[in-house]
C-alpha positions as CSV (number, residue, x, y, z in Angstrom):
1,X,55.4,-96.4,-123.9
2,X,52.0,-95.5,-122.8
3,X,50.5,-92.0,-124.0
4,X,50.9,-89.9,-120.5
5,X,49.7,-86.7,-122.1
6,X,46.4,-84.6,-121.2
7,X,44.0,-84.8,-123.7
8,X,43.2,-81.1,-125.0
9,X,39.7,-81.3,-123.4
10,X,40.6,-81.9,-119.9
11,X,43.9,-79.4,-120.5
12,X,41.0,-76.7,-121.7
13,X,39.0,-77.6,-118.7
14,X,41.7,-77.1,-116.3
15,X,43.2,-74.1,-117.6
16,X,39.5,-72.4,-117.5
17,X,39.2,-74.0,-113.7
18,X,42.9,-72.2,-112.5
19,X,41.7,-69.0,-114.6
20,X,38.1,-68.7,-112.8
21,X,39.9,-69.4,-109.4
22,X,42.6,-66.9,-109.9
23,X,39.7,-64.2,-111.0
24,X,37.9,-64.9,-107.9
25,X,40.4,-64.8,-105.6
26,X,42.1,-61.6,-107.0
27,X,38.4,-59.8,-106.9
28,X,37.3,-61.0,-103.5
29,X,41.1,-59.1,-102.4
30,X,40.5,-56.2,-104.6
31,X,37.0,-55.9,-102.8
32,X,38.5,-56.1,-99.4
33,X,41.4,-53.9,-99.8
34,X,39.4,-51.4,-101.0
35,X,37.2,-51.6,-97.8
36,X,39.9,-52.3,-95.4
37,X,43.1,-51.1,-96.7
38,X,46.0,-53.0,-98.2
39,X,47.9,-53.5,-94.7
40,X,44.2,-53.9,-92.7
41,X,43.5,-57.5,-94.8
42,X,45.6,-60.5,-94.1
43,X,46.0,-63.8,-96.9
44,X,44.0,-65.8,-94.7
45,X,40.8,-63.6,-94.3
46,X,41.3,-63.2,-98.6
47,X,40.9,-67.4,-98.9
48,X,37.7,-67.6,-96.0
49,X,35.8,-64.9,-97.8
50,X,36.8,-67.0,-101.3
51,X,36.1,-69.6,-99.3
52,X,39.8,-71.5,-100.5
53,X,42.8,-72.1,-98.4
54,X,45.9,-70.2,-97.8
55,X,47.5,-72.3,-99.9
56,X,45.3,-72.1,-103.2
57,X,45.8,-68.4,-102.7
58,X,49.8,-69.2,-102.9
59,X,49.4,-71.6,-105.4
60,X,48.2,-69.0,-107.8
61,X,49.4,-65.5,-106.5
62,X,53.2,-65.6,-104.8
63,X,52.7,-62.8,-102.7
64,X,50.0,-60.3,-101.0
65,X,51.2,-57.6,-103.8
66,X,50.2,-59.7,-106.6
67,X,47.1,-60.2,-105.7
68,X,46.7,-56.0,-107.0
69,X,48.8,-56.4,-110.0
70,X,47.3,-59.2,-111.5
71,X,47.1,-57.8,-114.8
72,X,50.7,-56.9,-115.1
73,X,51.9,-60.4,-116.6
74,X,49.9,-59.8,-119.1
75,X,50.6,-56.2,-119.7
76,X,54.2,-57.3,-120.1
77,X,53.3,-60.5,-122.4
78,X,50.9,-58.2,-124.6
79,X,54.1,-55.3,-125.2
80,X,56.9,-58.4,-126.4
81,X,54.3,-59.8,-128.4
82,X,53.2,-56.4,-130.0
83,X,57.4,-55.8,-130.2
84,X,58.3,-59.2,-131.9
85,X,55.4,-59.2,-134.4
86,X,55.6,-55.7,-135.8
87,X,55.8,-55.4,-139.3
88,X,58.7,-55.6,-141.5
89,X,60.0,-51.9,-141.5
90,X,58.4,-50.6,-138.3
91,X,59.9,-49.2,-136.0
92,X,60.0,-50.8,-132.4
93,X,58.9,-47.0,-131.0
94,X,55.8,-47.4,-133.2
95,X,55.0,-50.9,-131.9
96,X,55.1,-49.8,-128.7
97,X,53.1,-46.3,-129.5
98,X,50.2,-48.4,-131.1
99,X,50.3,-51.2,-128.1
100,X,50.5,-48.0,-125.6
101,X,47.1,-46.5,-127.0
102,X,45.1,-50.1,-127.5
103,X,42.2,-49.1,-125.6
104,X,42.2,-51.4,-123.3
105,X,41.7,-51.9,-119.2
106,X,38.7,-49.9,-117.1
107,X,39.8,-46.2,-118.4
108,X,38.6,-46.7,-122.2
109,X,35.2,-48.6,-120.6
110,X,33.8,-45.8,-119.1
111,X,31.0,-45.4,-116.7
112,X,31.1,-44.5,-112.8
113,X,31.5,-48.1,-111.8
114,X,35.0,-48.4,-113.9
115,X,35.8,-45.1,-112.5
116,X,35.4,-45.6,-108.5
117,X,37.0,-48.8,-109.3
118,X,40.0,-46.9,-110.7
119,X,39.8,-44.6,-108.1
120,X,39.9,-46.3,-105.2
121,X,42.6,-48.6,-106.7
122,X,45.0,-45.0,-107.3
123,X,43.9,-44.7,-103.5
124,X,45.1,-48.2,-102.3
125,X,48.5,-48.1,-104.2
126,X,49.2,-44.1,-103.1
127,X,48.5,-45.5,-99.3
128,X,50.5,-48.1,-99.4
129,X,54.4,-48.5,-99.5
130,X,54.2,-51.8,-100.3
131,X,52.6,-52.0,-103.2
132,X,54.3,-48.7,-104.4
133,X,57.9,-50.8,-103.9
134,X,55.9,-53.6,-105.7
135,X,55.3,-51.8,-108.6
136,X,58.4,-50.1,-108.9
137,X,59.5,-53.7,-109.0
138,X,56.8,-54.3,-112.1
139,X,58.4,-51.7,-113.8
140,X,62.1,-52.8,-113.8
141,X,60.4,-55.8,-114.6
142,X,59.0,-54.7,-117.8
143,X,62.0,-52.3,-118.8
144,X,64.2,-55.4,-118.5
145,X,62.4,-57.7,-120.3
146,X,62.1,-55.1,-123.3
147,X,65.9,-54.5,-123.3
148,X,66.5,-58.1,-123.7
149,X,64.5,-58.0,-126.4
150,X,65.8,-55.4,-127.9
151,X,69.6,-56.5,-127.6
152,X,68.2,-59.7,-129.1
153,X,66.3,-58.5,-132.2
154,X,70.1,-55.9,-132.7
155,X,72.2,-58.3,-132.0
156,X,73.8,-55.8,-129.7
157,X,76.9,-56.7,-127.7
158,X,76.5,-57.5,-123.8
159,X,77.3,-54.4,-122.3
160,X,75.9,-52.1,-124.7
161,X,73.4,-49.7,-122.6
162,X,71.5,-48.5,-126.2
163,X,68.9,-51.2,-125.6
164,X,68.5,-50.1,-122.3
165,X,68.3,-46.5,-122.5
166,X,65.8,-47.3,-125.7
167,X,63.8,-49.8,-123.3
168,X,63.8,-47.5,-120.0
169,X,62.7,-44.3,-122.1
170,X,60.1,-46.0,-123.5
171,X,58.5,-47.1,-120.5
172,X,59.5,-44.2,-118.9
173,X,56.2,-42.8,-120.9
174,X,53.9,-45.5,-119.8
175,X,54.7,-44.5,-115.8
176,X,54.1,-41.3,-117.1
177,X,50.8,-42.0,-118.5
178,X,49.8,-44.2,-115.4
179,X,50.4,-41.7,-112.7
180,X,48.8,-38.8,-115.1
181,X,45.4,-40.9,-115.3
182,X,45.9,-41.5,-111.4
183,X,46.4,-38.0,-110.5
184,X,43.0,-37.6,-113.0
185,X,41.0,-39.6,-111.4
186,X,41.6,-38.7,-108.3
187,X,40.8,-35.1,-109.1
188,X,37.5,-36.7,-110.3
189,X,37.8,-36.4,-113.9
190,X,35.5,-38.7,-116.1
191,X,36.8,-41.2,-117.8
192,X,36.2,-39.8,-121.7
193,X,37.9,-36.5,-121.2
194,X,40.6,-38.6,-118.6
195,X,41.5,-41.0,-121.7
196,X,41.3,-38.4,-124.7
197,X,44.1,-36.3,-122.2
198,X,45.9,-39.6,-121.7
199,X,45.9,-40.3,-125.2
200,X,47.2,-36.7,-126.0
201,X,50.1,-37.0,-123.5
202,X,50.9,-40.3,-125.3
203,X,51.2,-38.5,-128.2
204,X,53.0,-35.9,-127.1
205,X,55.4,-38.0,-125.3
206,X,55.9,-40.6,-128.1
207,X,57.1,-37.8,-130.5
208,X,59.5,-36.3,-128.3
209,X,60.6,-40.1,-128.3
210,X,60.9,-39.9,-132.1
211,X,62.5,-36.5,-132.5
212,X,65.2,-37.2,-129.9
213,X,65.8,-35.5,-127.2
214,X,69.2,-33.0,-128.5
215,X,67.5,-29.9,-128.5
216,X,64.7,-30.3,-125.5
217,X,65.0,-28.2,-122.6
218,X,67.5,-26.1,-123.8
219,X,68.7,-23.4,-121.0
220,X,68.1,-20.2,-122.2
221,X,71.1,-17.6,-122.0
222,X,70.5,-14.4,-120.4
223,X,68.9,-11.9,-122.3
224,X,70.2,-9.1,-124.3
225,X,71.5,-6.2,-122.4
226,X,70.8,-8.0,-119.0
C-alpha cells in the first residue's frame, strides 16, 4: 500500500500556516472589538479587515466568542498537563498552586501597552453579556475537565462529588484571581504592584485550600453579658 502520510516537513509547515492564520485573525478581532465593541463588529467585517473569508474565520474559531478566548484551550491543556506530570508525592493542590503562579500572559510582562491591552479587554468582557455567558461556559469547562481527571488519577466511583468539589474549589481561586486583576486594572493599577497583589491573594487563597475550610468563617456568638 502506498505511504499516504505527510511528511514531518510539510506537517510543520502547515501547522505554522493554521497557527499564523489563527493569530491574525484573533488580533485583527481583538483590535476591532476594542474599537467598536463586541456586539458593534460582525464575522464578516473581522475576515475583510484579515482580508480571509467567513469561512476561514469558522474554520479556525467556532464562534464570535472565541475569537476573545483564544487562549483558553491552552490554559486548560497547560493545568491537566501540570496535574498529570506532578511529581511522585505531590499533591494535586500544589500542581495547580505552582501552574496558578507561572508568570505567564500580559500581567507578569508589564509595560503600558500590556496594560491598556488588559484593560480594555476587562472592558469588553464587563460590556458584554455574551462573552460573560461565554466565559462562564470556559469555566465549567475547565472545572469539568479537572474533575475527570481527578476521578481518574483516584479511581473514584461515578457518582462521587469529592473530585468535583476538589476540582470546582480549586478553580474557584483562579475566577477569583481573574476578576481581582480585572477590577485592578481597571482601577488603573500598574501591572508590578497588580501581579505582586495577585500573587498574594493566590497565596492566600491556596492555603485556605490546604488548611480546609472547618473552622473559616466561624459566626461569632454574642458577647458576654450582651
Amino acid at each position: 500500500m502506498a505511504e499516504t502520510s505527510i511528511p514531518a516537513p510539510e506537517a510543520g509547515r502547515r501547522a505554522r500556516k493554521k497557527q499564523q492564520t489563527m493569530a491574525l485573525i484573533a488580533g485583527t478581532a481583538l483590535q476591532l472589538f476594542l474599537e467598536h465593541g463586541f456586539d458593534g463588529v460582525t464575522v464578516a467585517q473581522i475576515a475583510a479587515a484579515a482580508d480571509v473569508s467567513e469561512q476561514t474565520v469558522f474554520n479556525h474559531f467556532r464562534t464570535k466568542e472565541d475569537l476573545v478566548f483564544r487562549g483558553l484551550e491552552a490554559f486548560e491543556a497547560g493545568l491537566l498537563a501540570a496535574i498529570r506530570e506532578r511529581g511522585p508525592g505531590e499533591s494535586v493542590l500544589a500542581a495547580f498552586g505552582r501552574f496558578l503562579r507561572g508568570g505567564r500572559g500580559l500581567l507578569h510582562e508589564g509595560g503600558e501597552e500590556a496594560r491598556e491591552q488588559l484593560a480594555g479587554v476587562a472592558r469588553l468582557i464587563a460590556e458584554s453579556p455574551a462573552l460573560q455567558r461565554r466565559e462562564e461556559l470556559v469555566f465549567a469547562t475547565h472545572a469539568a475537565a479537572l474533575a475527570g481527571l481527578l476521578a481518574e488519577e483516584t479511581g473514584t466511583e461515578e457518582g462521587d462529588v469529592v473530585p468535583w468539589v476538589a476540582a470546582n474549589a480549586m478553580m474557584g481561586v483562579h475566577r477569583s484571581l481573574v476578576a481581582a486583576t480585572r477590577r485592578g486594572i481597571l482601577q488603573g493599577m500598574d501591572l508590578p504592584r497588580l501581579a505582586r497583589e495577585t500573587d498574594s491573594q493566590a497565596e492566600r487563597a491556596l492555603n485556605l485550600l490546604a488548611d480546609g475550610l472547618g473552622s473559616y468563617a466561624l459566626k461569632a456568638g454574642p458577647e458576654p453579658g450582651v
